[in-house]
Each structure stands twice: as C-alpha cells, then as structure tokens.
C-alpha positions as CSV (number, residue, x, y, z in Angstrom):
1,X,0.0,0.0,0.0
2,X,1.4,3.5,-1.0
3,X,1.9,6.0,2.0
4,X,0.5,9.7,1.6
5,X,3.4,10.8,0.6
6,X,3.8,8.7,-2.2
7,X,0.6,10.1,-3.8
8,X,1.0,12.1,-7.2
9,X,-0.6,15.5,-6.9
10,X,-1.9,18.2,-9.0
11,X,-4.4,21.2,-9.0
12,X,-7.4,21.0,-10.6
13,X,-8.2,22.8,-13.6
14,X,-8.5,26.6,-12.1
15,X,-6.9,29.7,-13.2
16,X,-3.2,30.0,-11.3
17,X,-3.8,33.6,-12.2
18,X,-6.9,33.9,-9.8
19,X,-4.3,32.9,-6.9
20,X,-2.5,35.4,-4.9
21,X,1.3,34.4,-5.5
22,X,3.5,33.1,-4.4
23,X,1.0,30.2,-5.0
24,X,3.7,27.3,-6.0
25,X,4.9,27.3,-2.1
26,X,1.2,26.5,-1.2
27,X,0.1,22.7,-0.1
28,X,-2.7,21.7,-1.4
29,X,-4.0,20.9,2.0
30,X,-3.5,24.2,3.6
31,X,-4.8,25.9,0.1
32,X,-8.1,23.5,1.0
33,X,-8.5,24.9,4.3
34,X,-8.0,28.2,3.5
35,X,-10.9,27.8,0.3
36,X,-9.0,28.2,-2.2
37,X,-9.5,26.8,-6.0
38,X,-6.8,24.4,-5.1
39,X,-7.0,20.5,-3.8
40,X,-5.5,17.3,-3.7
41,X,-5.9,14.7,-6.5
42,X,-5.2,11.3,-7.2
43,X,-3.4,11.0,-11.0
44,X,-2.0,7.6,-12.5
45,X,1.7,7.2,-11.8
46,X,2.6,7.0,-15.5
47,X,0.8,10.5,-16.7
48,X,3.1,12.7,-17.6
49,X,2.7,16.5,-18.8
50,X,3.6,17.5,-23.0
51,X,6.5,18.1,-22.1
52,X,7.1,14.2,-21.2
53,X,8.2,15.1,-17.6
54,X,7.0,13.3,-14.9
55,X,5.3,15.2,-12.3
56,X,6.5,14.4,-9.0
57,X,4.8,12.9,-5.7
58,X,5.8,16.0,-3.5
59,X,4.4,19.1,-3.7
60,X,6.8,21.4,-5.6
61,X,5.4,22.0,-8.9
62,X,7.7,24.5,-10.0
63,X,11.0,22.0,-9.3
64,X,9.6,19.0,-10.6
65,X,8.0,20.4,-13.5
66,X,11.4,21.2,-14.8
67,X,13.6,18.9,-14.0
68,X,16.5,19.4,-11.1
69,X,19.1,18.2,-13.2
70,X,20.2,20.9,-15.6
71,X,20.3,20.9,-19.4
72,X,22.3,22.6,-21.4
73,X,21.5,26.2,-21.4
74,X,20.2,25.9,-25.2
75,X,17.6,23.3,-23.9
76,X,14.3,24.4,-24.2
77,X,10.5,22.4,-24.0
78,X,7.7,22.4,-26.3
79,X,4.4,22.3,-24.8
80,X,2.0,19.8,-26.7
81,X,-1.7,21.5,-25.2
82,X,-3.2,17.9,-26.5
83,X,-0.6,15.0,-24.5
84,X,-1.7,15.9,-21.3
85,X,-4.1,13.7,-18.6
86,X,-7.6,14.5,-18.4
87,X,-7.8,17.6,-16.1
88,X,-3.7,18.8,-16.2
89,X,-3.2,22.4,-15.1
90,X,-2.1,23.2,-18.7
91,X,-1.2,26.8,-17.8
92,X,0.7,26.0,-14.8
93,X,3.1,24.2,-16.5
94,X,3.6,26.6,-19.5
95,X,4.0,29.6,-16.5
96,X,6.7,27.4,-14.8
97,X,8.7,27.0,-17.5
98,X,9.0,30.4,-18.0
99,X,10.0,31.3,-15.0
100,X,12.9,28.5,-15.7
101,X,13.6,30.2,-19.7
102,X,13.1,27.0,-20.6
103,X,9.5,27.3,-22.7
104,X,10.4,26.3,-26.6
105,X,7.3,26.8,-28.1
106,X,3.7,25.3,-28.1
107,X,2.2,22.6,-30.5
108,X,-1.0,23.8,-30.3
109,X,-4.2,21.4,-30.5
110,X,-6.9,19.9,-27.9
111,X,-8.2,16.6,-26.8
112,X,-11.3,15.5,-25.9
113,X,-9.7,11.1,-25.5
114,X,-6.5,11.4,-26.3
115,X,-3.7,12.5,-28.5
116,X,-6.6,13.9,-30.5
117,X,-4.8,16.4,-32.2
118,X,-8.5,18.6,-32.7
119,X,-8.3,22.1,-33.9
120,X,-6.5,24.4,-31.0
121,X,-9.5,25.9,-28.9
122,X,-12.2,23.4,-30.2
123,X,-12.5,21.2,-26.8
124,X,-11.6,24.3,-24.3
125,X,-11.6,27.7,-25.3
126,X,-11.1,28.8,-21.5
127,X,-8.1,26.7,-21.3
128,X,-6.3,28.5,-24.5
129,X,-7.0,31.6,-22.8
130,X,-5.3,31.0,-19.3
131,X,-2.5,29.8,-21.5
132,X,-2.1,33.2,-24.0
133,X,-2.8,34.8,-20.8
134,X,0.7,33.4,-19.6
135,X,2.7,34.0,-22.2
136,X,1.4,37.3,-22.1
137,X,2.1,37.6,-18.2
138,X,5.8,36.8,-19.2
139,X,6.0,39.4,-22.4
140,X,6.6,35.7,-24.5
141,X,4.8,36.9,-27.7
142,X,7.7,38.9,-29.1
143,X,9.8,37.3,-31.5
144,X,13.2,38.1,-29.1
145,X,11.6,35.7,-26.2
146,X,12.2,32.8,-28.7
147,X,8.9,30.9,-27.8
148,X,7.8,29.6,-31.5
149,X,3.6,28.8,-31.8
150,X,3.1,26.2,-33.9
151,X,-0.1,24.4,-34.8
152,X,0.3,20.0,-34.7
153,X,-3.2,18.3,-35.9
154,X,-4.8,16.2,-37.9
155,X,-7.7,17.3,-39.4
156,X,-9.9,14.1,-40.1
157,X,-13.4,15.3,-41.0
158,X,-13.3,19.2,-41.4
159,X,-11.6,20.5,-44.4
160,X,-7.5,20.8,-44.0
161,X,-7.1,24.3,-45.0
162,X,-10.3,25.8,-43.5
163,X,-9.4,24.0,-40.6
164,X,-5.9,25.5,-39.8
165,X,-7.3,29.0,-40.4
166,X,-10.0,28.0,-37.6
167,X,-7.2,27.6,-35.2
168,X,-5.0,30.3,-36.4
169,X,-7.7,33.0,-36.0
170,X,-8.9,30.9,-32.7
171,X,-5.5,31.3,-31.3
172,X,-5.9,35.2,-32.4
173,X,-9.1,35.4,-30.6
174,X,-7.4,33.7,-27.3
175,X,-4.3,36.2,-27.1
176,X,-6.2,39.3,-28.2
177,X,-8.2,38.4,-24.8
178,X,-5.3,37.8,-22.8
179,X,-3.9,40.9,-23.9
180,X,-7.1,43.0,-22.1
181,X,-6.8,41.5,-19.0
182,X,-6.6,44.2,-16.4
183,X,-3.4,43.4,-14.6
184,X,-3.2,46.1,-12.1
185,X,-6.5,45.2,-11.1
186,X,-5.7,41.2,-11.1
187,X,-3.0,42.0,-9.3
188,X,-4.5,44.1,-6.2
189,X,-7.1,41.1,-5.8
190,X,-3.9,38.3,-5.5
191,X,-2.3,40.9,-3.2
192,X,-5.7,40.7,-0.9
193,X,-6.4,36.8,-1.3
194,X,-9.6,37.7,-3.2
195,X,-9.6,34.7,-5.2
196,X,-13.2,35.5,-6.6
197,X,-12.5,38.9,-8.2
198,X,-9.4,37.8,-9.7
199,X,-11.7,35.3,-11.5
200,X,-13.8,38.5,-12.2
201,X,-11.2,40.2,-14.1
202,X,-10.0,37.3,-16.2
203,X,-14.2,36.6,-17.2
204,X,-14.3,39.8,-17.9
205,X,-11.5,39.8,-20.7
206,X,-12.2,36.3,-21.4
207,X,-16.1,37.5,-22.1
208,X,-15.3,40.3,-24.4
209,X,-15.8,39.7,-28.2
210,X,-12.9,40.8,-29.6
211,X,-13.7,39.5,-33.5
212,X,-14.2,43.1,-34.5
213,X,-11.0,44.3,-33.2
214,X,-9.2,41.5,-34.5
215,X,-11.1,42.4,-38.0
216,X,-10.2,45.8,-37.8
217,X,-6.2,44.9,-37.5
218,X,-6.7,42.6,-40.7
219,X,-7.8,45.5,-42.5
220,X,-4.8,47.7,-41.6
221,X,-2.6,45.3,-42.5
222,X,-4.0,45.5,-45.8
223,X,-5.8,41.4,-45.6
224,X,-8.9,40.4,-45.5
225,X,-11.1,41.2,-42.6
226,X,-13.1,37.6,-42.9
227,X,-10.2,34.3,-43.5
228,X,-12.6,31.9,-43.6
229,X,-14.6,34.1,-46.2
230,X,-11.9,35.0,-47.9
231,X,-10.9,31.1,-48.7
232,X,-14.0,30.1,-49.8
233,X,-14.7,32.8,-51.7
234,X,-11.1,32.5,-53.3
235,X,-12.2,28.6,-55.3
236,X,-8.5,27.3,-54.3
237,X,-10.3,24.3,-52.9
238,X,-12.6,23.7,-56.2
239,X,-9.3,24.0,-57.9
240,X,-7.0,21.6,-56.0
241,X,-9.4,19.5,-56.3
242,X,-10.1,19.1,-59.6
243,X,-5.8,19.1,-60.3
244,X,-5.8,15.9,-58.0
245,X,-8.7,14.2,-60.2
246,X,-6.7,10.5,-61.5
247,X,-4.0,11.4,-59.5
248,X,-1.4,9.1,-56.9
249,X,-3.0,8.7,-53.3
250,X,-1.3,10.1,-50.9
251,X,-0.9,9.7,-47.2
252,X,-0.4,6.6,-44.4
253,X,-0.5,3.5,-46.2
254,X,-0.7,4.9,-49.6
C-alpha cells in the first residue's frame, strides 16, 4: 500500500492567475482549508505533462516540473496543449517554464480522448485563454523571447485548409483576450487573497468579443477582414481538387 506521501498531486483545472502568488509554495491541504480553487488529487503514476516530464509525488510544482538536473542552457520544451491527462493544469506548466527560460514553443491542439490532435481551442476555449494569458504575463509573444507557436493536428473530418485557419484565427481570438486583462486590477485582488475577483477580471477579458478588433487589425494590414470568407470565396479548394482528379494517393499506407 502507498503511503500519503507517495501520492501524485496536482491542482485542478482553475486559473493559477486567480491565486494570490506566491501560490507554488502553497500545499494543497492548507490551500483547501483556507478555500481556495486548489486541492489534492489522485493521478495515474505514468501520466506525464507534453513536455514528457513526470510530475512528482511532492508538492513542488515549480522544481519537478522542470527537471533538477540541468540541461544545457540551449535546452528548451515544447508544450504539446493535447498530450496531457484528463484535467492537467495546462497553464501551470507553461507559466513554470518560463520562470525557468526554458519554454520552446507550443504545438497547439486539444483533446477530448487522447492524442486527438482537434483544432487548438475546439475542446476548451477557457483553457487557451489562461495559457495566452501566460505568455502574455511573461511578455513571450515577441519574437526576441524565442517561444515559436506552432499548430500540430490532424484534421480528419473538417476540411485541411479551413481548418488551420480556424485555429489560427482561434489562437488570435485567445491572445487578443489575454492581452485586455486588467493586470493592475488582477494583481491588487492576488495581493488581498480575493480569489473571486481575480476570477472577475480574467471573465471579464475572457467574455469580451474581440472579432471586431481583430477584424479591424486585418484591414490595416491591408488582408482580408473575414479568413474563412476570404478562402472560400477564393475557389483554391474547387481548384485543388479538380488538379488531383486521377491522381497518386497520398498519405499513411498509400
């Protein structure tokens, strides 16, 4: 029989944002007992995060995330959002490593069973959000922090094409939110424990429809304002397809 001290732990799926800091020194049971969003769970010994590290059976997320042995300093993790256990603090991770500088980049999908690899944002558009709003926490998004965003998935019953614009422009819609949080007033709620209306200010960015904005920046850039429009409207589908009429098969098996 496994002693409690043996027993895996991780939080529950809850905004670390919405947690006064510095909330990786917190146990789960004194988080518990004083309310917060935090508690103890069971997890199968062999579940490991995207970045393939096991998570450890004491409560020190932020060492055993990434791991006490050093790499080299050119070593760096890519977080896979779909090769995760059912419930894994996705965001938690990502903030972790990078406070380490050691966050590569993201292969962006979600899960519903498995390694689904569904279009980014499909299963939990929440989720994408307390990512983005992480990166955007640690000033990631520009090019010099060397975090790539990369799109992995297999697109099995929606169109190909269509379907990585979905996820591009959801991925838009996620860090366009993250990017109106209001961080001096998250940041006076973690300062006073007030766990509720930190969650208040990241609903309230989260709620915001930010479609038009993000139209409005197409149409500077001189684009157009509607992608998905603008594809079907284009016939590069019609066309493919017809080029590929009598052709050689491609793909697994073929």
């Amino acid at each position: 029989m496994r002693s409690a001290g043996d027993v895996q732990t991780r939080p529950v799926q809850a905004p670390i944002a919405a947690l006064p800091p510095p909330y990786e020194n917190r146990t789960a049971r004194a988080s518990a007992a004083r309310g917060s969003l935090w508690m103890a769970t069971r997890i199968p010994p062999r579940a490991t995060s995207a970045s393939k590290i096991r998570q450890s059976c004491a409560w020190k997320p932020t060492r055993r995330i990434v791991p006490e042995r050093p790499a080299g300093p050119k070593a760096k993790v890519v977080v896979d959002t779909g090769h995760h256990a059912p419930g894994t603090n996705i965001e938690f991770i990502v903030a972790s490593l990078l406070r380490a500088d050691r966050l590569g980049g993201f292969d962006f999908n979600s899960r519903f069973y498995a390694d689904d690899d569904l279009m980014v944002g499909s299963a939990d558009p929440f989720q994408l959000f307390r990512i983005m709003h992480e990166v955007v926490q640690a000033d990631a998004l520009s090019p010099d922090s060397g975090v790539a965003f990369m799109l992995d998935q297999c697109h099995n019953i929606e169109p190909k094409i269509p379907g990585q614009i979905r996820s591009v422009m959801n991925v838009q819609e996620a860090t366009a939110k993250a990017l109106l949080v209001d961080v001096d007033a998250l940041a006076a709620a973690q300062r006073n424990g007030d766990v509720l209306g930190a969650n208040a200010v990241l609903m309230d960015a989260y709620n915001t429809d930010v479609r038009p904005l993000l139209a409005e920046v197409r149409g500077g850039l001189g684009v157009d304002v509607d992608p998905m429009r603008a594809y079907a409207d284009s016939g590069y589908a019609a066309t493919i397809e017809a080029d590929r009429v009598g052709g050689q098969a491609a793909g697994w098996g073929a």
